[in-house]
mmCIF file of the C-alpha atoms, coordinates in Angstrom:
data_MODEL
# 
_entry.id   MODEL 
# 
loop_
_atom_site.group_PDB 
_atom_site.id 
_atom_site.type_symbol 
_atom_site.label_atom_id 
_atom_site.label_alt_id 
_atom_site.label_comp_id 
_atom_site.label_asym_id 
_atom_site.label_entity_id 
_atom_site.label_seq_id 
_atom_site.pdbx_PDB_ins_code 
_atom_site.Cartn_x 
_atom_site.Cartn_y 
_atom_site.Cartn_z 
_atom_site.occupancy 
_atom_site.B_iso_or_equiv 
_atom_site.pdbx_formal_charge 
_atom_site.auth_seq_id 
_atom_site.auth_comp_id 
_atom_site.auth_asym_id 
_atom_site.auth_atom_id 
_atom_site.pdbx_PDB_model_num 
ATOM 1   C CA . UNK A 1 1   ? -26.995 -126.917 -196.591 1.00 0.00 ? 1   UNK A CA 1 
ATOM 2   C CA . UNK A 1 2   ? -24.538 -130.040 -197.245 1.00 0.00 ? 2   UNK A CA 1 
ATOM 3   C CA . UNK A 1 3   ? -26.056 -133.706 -196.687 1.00 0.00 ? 3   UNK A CA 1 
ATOM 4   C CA . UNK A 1 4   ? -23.392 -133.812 -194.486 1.00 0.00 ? 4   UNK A CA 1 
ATOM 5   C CA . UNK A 1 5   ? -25.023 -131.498 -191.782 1.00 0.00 ? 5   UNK A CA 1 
ATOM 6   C CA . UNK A 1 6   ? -25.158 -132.807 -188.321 1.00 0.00 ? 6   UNK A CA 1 
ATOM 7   C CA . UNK A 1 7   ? -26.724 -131.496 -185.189 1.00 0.00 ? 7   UNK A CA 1 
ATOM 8   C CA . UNK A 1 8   ? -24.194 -130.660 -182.414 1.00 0.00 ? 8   UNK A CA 1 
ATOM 9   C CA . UNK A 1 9   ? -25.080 -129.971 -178.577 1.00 0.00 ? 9   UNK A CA 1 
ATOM 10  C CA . UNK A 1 10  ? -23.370 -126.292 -178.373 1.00 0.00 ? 10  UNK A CA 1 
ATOM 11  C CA . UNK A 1 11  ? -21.365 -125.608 -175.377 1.00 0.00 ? 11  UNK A CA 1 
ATOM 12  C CA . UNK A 1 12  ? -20.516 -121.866 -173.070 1.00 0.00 ? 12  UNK A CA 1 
ATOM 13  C CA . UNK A 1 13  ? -17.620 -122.090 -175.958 1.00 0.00 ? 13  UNK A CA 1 
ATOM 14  C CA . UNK A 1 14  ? -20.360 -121.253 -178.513 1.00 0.00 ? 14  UNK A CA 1 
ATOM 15  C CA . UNK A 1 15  ? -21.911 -118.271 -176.396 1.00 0.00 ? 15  UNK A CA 1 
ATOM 16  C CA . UNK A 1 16  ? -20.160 -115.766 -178.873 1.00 0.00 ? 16  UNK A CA 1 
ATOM 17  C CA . UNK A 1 17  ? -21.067 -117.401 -181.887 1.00 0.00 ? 17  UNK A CA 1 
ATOM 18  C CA . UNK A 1 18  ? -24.880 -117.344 -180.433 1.00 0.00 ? 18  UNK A CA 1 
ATOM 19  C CA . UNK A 1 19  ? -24.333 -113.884 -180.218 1.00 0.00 ? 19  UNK A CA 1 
ATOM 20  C CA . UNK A 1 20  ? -23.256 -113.336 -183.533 1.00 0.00 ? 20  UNK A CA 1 
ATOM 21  C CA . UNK A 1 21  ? -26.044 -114.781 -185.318 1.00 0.00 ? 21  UNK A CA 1 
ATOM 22  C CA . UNK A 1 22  ? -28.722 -112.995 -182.814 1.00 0.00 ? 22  UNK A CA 1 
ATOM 23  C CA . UNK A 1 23  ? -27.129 -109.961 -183.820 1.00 0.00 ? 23  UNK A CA 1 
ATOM 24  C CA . UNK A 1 24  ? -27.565 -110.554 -187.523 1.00 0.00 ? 24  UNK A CA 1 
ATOM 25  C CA . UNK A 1 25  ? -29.184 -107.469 -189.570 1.00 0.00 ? 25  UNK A CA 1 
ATOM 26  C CA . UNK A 1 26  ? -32.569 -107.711 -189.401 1.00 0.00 ? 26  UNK A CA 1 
ATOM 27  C CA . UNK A 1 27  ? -32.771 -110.632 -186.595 1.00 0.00 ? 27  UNK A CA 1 
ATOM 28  C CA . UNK A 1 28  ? -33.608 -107.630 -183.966 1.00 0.00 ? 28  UNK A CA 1 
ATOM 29  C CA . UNK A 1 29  ? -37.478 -107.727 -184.563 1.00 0.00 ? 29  UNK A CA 1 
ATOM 30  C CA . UNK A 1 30  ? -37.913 -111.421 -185.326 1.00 0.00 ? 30  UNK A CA 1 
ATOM 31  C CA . UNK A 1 31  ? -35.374 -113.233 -183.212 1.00 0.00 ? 31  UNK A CA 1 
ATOM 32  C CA . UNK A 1 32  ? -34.975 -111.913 -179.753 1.00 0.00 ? 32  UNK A CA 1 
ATOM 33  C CA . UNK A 1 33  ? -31.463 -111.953 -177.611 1.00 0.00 ? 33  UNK A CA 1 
ATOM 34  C CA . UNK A 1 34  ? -29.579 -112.474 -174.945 1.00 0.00 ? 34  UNK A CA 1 
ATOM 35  C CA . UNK A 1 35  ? -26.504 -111.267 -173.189 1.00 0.00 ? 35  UNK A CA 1 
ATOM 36  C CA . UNK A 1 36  ? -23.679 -113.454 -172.706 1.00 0.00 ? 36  UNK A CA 1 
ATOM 37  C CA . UNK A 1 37  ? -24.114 -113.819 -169.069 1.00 0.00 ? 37  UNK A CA 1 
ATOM 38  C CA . UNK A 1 38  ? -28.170 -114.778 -169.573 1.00 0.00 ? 38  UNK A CA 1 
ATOM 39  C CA . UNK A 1 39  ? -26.386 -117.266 -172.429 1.00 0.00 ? 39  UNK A CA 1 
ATOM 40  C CA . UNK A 1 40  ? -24.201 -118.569 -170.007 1.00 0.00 ? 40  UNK A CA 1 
ATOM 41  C CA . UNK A 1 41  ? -26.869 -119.162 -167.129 1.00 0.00 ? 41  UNK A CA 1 
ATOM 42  C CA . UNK A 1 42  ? -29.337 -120.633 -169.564 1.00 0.00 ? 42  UNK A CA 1 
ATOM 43  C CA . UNK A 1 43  ? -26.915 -123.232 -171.106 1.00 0.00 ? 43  UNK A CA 1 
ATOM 44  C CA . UNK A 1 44  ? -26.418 -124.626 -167.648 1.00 0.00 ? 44  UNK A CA 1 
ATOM 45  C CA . UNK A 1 45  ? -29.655 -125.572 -167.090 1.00 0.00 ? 45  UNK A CA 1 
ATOM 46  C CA . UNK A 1 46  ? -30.693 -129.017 -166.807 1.00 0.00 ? 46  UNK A CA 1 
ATOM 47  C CA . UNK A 1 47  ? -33.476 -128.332 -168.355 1.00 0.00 ? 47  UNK A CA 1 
ATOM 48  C CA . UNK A 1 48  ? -32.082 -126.324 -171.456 1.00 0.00 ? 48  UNK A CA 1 
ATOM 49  C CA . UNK A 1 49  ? -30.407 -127.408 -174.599 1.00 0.00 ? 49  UNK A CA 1 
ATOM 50  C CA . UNK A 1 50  ? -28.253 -125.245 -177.105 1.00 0.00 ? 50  UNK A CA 1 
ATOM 51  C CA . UNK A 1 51  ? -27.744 -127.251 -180.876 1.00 0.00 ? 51  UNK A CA 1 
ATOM 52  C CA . UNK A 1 52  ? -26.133 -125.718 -183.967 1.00 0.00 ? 52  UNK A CA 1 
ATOM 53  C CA . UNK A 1 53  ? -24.832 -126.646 -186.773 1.00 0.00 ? 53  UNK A CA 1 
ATOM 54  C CA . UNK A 1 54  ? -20.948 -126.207 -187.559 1.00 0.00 ? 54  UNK A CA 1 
ATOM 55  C CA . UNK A 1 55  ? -19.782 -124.296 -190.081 1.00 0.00 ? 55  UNK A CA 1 
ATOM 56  C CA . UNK A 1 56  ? -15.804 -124.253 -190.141 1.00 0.00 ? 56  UNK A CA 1 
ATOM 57  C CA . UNK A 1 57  ? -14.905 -122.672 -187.360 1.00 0.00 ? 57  UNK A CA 1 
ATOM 58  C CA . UNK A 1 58  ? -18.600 -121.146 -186.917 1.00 0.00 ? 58  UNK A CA 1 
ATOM 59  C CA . UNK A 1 59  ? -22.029 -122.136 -186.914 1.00 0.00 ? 59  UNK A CA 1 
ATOM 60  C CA . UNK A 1 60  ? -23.969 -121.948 -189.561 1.00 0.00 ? 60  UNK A CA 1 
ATOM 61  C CA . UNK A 1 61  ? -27.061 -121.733 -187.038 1.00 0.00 ? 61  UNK A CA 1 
ATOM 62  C CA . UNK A 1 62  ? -28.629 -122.543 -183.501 1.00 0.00 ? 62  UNK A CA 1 
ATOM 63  C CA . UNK A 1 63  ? -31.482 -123.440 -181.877 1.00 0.00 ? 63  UNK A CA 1 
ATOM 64  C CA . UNK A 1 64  ? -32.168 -123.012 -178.090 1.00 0.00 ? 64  UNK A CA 1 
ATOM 65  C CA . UNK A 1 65  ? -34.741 -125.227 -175.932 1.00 0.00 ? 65  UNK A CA 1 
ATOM 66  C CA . UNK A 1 66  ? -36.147 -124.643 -173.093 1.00 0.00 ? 66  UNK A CA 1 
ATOM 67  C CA . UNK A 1 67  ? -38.755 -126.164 -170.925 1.00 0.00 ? 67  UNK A CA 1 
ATOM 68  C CA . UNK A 1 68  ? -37.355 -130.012 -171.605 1.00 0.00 ? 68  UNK A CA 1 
ATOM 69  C CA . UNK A 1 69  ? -38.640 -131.226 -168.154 1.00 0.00 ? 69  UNK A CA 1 
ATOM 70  C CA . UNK A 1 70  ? -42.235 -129.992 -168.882 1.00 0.00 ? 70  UNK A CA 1 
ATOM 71  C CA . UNK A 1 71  ? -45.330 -131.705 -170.752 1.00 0.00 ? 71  UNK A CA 1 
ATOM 72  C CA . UNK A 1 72  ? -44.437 -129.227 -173.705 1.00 0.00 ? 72  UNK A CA 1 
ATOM 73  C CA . UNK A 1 73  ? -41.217 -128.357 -174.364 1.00 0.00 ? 73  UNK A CA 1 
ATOM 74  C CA . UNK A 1 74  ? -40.221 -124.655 -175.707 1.00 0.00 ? 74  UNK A CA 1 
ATOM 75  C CA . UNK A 1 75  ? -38.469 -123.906 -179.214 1.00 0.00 ? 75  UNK A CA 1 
ATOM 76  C CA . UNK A 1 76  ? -37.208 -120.725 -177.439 1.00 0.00 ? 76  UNK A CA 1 
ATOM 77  C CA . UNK A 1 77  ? -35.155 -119.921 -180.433 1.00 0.00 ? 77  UNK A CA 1 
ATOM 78  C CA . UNK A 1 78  ? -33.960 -120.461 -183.761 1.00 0.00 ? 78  UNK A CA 1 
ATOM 79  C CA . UNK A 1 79  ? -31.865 -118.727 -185.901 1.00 0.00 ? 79  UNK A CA 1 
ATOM 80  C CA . UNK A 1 80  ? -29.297 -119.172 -188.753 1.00 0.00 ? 80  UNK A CA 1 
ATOM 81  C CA . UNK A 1 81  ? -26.399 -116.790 -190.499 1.00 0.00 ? 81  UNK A CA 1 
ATOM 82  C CA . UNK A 1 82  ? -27.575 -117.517 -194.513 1.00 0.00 ? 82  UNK A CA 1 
ATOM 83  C CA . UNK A 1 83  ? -31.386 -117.562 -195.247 1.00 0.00 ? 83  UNK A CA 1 
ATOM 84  C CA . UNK A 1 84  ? -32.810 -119.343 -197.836 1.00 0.00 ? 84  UNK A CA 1 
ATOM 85  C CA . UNK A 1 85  ? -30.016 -122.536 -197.712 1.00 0.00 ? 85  UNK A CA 1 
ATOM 86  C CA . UNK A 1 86  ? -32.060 -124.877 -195.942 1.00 0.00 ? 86  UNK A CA 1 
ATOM 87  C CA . UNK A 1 87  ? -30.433 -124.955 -192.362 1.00 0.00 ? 87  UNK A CA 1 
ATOM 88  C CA . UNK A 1 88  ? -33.498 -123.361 -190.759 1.00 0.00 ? 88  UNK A CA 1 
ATOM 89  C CA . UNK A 1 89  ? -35.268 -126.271 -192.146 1.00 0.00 ? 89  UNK A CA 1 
ATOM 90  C CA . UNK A 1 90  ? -32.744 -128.569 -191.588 1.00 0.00 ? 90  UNK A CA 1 
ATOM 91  C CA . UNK A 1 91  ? -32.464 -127.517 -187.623 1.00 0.00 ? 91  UNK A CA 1 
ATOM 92  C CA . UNK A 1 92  ? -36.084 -127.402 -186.899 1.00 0.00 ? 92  UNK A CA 1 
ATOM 93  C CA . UNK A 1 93  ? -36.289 -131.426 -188.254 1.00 0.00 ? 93  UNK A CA 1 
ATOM 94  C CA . UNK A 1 94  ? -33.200 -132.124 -186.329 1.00 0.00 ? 94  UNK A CA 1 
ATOM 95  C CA . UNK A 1 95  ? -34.731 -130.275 -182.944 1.00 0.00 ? 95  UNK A CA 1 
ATOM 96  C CA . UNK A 1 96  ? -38.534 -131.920 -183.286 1.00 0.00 ? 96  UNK A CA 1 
ATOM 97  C CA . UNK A 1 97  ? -36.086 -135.511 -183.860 1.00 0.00 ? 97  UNK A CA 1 
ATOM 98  C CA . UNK A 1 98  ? -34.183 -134.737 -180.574 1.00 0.00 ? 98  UNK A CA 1 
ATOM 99  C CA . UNK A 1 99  ? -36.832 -133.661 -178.229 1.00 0.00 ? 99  UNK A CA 1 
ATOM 100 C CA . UNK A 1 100 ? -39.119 -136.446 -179.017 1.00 0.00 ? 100 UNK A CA 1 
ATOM 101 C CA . UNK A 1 101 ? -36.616 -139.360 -179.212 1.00 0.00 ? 101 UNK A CA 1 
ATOM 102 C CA . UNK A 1 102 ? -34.821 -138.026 -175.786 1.00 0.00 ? 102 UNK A CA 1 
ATOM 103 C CA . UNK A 1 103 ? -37.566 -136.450 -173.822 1.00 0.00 ? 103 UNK A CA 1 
ATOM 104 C CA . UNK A 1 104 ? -40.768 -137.962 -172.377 1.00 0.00 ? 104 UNK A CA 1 
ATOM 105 C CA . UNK A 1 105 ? -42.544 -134.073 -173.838 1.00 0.00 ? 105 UNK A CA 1 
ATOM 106 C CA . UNK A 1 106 ? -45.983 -134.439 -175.620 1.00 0.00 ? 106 UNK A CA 1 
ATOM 107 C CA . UNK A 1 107 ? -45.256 -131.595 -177.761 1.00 0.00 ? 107 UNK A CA 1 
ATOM 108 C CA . UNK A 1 108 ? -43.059 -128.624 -179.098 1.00 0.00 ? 108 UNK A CA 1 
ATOM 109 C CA . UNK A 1 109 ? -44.282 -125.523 -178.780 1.00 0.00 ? 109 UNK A CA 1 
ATOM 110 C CA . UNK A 1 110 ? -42.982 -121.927 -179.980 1.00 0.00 ? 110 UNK A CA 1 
ATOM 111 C CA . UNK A 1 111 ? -43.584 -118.423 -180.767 1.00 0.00 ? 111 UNK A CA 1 
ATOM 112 C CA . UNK A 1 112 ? -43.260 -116.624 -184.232 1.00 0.00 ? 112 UNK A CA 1 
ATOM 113 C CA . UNK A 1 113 ? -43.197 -112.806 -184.708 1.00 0.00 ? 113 UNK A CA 1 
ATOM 114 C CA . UNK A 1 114 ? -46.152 -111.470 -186.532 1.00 0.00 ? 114 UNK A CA 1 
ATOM 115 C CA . UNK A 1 115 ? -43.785 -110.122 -188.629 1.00 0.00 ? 115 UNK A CA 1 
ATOM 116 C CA . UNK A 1 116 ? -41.790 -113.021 -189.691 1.00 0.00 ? 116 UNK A CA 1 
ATOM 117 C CA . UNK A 1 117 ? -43.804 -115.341 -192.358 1.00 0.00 ? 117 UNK A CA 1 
ATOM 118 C CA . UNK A 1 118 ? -40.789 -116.889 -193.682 1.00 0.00 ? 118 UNK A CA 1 
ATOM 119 C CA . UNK A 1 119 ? -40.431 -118.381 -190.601 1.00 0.00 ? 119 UNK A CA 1 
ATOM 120 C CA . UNK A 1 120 ? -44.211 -119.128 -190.185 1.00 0.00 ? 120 UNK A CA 1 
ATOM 121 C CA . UNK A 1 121 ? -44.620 -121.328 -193.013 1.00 0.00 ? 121 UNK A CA 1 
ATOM 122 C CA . UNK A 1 122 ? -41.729 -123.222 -192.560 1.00 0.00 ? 122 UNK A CA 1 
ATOM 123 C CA . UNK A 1 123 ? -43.110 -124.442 -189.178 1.00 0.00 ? 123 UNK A CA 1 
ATOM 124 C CA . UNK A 1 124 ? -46.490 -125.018 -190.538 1.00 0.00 ? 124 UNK A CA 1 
ATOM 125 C CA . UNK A 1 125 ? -44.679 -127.093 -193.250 1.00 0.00 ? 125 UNK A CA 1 
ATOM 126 C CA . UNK A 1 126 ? -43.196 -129.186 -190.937 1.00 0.00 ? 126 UNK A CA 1 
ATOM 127 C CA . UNK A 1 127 ? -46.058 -130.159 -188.853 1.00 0.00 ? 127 UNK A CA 1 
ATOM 128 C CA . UNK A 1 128 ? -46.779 -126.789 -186.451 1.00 0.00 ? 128 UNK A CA 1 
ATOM 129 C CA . UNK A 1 129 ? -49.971 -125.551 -185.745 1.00 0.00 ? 129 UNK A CA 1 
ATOM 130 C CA . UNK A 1 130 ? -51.164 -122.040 -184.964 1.00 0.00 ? 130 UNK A CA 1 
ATOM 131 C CA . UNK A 1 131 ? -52.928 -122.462 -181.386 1.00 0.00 ? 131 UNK A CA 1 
ATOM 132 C CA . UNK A 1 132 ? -53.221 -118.840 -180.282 1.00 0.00 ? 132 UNK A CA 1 
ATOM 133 C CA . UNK A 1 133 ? -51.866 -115.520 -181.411 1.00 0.00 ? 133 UNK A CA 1 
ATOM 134 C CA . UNK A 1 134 ? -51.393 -112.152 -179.835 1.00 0.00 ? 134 UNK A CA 1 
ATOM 135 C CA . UNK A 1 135 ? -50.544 -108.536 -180.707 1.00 0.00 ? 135 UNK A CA 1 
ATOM 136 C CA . UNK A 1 136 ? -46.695 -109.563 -181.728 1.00 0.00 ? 136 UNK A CA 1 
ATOM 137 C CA . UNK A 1 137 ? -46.492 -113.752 -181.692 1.00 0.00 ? 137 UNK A CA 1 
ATOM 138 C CA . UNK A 1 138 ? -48.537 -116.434 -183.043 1.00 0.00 ? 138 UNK A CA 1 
ATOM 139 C CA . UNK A 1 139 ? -48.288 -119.537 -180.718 1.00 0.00 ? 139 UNK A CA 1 
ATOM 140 C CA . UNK A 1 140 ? -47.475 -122.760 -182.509 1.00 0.00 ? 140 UNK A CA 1 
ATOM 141 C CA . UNK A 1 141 ? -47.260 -126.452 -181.267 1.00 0.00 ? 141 UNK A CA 1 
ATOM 142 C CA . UNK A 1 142 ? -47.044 -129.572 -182.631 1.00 0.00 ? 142 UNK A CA 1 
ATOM 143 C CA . UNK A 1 143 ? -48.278 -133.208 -180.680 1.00 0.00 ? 143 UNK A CA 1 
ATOM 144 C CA . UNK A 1 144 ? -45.871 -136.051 -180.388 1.00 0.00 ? 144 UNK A CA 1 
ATOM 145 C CA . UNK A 1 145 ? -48.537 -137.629 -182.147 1.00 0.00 ? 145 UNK A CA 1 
ATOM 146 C CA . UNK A 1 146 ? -48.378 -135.357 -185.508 1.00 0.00 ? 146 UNK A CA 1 
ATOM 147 C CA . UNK A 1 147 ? -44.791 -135.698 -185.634 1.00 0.00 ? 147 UNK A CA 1 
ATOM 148 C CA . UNK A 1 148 ? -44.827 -139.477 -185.455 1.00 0.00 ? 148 UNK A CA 1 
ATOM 149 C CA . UNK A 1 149 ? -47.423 -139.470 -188.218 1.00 0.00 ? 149 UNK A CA 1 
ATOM 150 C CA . UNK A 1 150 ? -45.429 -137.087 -190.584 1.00 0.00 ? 150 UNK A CA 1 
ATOM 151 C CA . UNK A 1 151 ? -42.369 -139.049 -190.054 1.00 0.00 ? 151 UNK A CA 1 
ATOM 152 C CA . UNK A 1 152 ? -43.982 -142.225 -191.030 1.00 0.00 ? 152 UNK A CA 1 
ATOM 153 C CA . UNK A 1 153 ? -44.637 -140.769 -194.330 1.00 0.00 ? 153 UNK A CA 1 
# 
């Protein structure tokens, strides 16, 4: 991940590149996906956000939102082409940044497969907390409140 990175609003011209990274090896048990016609109806939604972060003429990842005109606002999805570089990281900052600077939400919530502790930790890292869990998620949130504190730090 460059210093350089920069979160961009994604557009119905980034659909395919969405789909590429859902697609990714091993993505089908963690990550979830949609077709390009649920892509396209969900990135017209007022209340729905694509970001990503370019990479040449790709993205290097993408994050989807959901729920932005609600108390707590849904990470619906995350996911990035290269593990282990820091954009995950880097995109899940970004997000918590852009929800709570442009939305009136009290909190961020999401879903993590059982199965996926990479993705776990880094949430709990960066200020999540585990709420709930079922047979396949565990529920995580974090207050407005929490992220104002750790960004004061």
């Amino acid at each position: 991940m460059t210093a350089m990175a920069e979160l961009s609003e994604l557009t119905a011209a980034d659909i395919a590149e969405v789909m590429r990274i859902e697609r990714l090896p091993g993505y089908d048990a963690v990550v979830g996906r949609f077709e390009a016609d649920e892509h396209a109806r969900q990135i017209s939604l007022p209340s729905v956000r694509y970001f990503g972060v370019r990479a040449g003429a790709g993205l290097g990842g993408f994050v989807i939102l959901q729920e932005l005109d609600q108390p707590t606002a849904l990470l619906r999805r995350i996911a990035v082409d290269q593990v282990e570089r820091g954009t995950g990281t880097f995109l899940v900052r970004a997000v918590m940044d852009w929800v709570f600077d442009n939305t009136p939400a009290e909190a961020l919530k999401l879903d993590v497969a059982l199965g996926n502790p990479r993705a776990k930790h880094v949430y709990e890292r960066e200020g999540f907390a585990t709420y709930g869990a079922d047979d396949v998620h565990y529920f995580l949130s974090i207050p407005r409140a929490r992220w104002i504190e750790l960004r004061r730090r």
